[in-house]
C-alpha positions as CSV (number, residue, x, y, z in Angstrom):
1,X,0.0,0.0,0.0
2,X,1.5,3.3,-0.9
3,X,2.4,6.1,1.8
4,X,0.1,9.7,0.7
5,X,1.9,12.2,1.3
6,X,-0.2,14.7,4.2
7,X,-0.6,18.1,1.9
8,X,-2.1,20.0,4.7
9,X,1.5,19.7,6.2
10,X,3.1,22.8,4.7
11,X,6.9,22.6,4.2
12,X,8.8,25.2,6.4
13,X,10.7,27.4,4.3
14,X,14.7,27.7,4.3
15,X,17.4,28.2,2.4
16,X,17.1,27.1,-1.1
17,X,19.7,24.5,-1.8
18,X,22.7,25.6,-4.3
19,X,22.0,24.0,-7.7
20,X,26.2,23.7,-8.5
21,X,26.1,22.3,-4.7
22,X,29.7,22.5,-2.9
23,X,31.2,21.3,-5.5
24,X,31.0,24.4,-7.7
25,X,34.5,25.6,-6.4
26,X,36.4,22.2,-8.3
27,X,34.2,21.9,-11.6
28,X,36.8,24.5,-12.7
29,X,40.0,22.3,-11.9
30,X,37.5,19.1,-13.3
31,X,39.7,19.1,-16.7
32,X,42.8,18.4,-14.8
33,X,43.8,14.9,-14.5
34,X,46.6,13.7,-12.7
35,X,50.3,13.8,-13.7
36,X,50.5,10.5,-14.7
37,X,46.9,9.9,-16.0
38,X,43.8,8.2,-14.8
39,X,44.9,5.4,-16.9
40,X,44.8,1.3,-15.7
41,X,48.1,1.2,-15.0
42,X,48.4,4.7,-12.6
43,X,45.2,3.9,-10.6
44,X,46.3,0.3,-9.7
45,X,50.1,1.4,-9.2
46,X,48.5,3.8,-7.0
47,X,46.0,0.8,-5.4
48,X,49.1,-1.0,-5.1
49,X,51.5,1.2,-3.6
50,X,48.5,2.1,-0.9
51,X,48.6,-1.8,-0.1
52,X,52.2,-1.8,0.9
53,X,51.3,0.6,4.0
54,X,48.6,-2.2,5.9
55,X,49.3,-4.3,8.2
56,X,48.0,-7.2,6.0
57,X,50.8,-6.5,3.9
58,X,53.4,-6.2,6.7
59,X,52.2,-9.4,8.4
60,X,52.5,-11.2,5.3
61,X,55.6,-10.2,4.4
62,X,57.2,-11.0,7.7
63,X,55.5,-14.4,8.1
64,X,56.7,-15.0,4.1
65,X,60.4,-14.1,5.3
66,X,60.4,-16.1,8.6
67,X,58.9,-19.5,6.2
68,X,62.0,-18.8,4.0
69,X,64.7,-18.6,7.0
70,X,63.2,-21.6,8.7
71,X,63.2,-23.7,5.9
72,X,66.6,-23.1,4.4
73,X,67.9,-23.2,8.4
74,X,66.0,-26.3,9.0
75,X,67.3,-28.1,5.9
76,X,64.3,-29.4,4.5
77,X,65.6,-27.3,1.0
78,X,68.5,-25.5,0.0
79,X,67.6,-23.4,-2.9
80,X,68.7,-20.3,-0.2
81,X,71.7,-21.2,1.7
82,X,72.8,-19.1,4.4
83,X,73.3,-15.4,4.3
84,X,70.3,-15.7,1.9
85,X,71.2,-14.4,-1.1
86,X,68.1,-14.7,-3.0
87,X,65.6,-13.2,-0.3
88,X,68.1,-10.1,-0.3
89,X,67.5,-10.1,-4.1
90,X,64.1,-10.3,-4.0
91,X,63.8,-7.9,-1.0
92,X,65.7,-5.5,-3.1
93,X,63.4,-5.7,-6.2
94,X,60.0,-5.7,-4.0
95,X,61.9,-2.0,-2.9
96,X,63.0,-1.1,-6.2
97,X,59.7,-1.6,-7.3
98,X,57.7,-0.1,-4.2
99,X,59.8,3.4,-4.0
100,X,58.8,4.5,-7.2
101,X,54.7,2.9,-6.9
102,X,54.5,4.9,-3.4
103,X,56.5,8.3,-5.2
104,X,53.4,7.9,-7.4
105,X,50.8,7.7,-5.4
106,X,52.2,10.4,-3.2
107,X,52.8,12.4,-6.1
108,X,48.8,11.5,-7.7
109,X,47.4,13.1,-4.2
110,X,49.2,15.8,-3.6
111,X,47.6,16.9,-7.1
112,X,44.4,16.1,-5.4
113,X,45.4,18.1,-2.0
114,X,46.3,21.0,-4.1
115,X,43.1,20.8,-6.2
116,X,40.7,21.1,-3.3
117,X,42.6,23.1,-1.5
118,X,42.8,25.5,-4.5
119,X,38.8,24.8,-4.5
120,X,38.3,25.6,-0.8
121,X,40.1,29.1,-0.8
122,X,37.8,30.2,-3.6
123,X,34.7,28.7,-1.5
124,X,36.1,30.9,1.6
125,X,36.7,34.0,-0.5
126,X,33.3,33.9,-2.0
127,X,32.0,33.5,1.7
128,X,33.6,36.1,3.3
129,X,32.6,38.5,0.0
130,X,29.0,37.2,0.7
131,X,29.1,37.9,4.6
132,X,30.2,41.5,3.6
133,X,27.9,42.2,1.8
134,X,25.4,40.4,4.4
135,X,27.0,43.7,6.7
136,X,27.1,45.9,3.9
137,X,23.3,45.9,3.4
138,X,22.4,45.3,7.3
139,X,24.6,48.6,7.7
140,X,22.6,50.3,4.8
141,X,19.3,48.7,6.5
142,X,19.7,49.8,9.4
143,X,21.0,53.4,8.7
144,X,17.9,53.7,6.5
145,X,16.0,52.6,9.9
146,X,17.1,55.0,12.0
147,X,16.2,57.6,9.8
148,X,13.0,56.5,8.9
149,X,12.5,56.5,12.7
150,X,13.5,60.3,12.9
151,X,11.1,60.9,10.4
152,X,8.6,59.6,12.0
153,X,9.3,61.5,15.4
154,X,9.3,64.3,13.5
155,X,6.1,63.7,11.7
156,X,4.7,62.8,15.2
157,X,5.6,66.2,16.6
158,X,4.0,67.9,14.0
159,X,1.0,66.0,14.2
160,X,1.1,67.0,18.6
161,X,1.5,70.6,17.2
162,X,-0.7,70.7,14.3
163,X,-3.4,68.3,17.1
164,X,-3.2,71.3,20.0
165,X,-3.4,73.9,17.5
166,X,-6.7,72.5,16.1
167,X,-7.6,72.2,19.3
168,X,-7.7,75.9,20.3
169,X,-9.1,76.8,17.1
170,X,-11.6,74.5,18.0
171,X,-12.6,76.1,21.2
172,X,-11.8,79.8,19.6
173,X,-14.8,78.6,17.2
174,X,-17.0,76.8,19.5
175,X,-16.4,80.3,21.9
176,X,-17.2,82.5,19.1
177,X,-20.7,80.3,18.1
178,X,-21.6,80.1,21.7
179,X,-21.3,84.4,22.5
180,X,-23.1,85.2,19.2
């Protein structure tokens, strides 16, 4: 069964929502891509070099290199004899490989970071023009106010003086009808 909507509930007014919404302040830096492209290969270097930072990755890695001591110690293989020549080899290309992935990724958001910050100080400036003005026109507002307010005293003290003075007239008249 569908839910009416109640139509004698009137919606309170408010603000009218922005039709660019926040956003407004980067659709100017939208046709800017990243240094090295939004291409395959940059977003999953950059997806990759982000996975070398968690702890799944550290764990693994350190539970990968303690299997590889303890089974060339143990003897159960010798394709790595001690000092472990091969695991320093391959250690040394996972880094030769991860320095540059992380550069990337470091180097795609700080892009980003200057973007929106770029974005934010033009969504500050036009706030701060938009709250002087706010002042601006309370200032006008209420100077116009106050001298609205002195014309009205005025007008109200000539209404006392122009009231009294139609007052005596009034009794000048009324004495003047009454002796003749």
């Amino acid at each position: 069964m569908p839910i009416e909507k109640d139509s004698s509930i009137a919606a309170t007014p408010g603000p009218k929502p922005d039709p660019e919404g926040f956003f407004r302040y980067h659709l100017p830096l939208a046709h800017l891509t990243s240094v090295y492209g939004d291409d395959w290969f940059a977003l999953k270097a950059e997806a990759f070099a982000r996975f070398f930072g968690t702890p799944t990755f550290l764990i693994s890695q350190t539970i990968i290199v303690a299997i590889w001591i303890i089974v060339n110690v143990a003897g159960w293989t010798q394709f790595d004899i001690y000092p472990f020549i091969l695991l320093n080899l391959a250690s040394s290309l996972q880094a030769a490989y991860a320095a540059p992935l992380i550069l990337l990724a470091q180097t795609r958001q700080a892009d980003r970071d200057k973007a929106h910050s770029e974005a934010d100080a033009l969504h500050r400036e036009d706030l701060a023009r938009a709250s002087e003005e706010r002042q601006s026109l309370a200032v006008s507002q209420t100077t116009l106010l106050v001298e609205m307010l002195k014309q009205n005293t005025e007008l109200t003290q000539t209404i006392k003086t122009l009231t009294e003075r139609l007052e005596v007239l009034t009794k000048e008249v009324h004495e003047k009808m009454i002796s003749s």
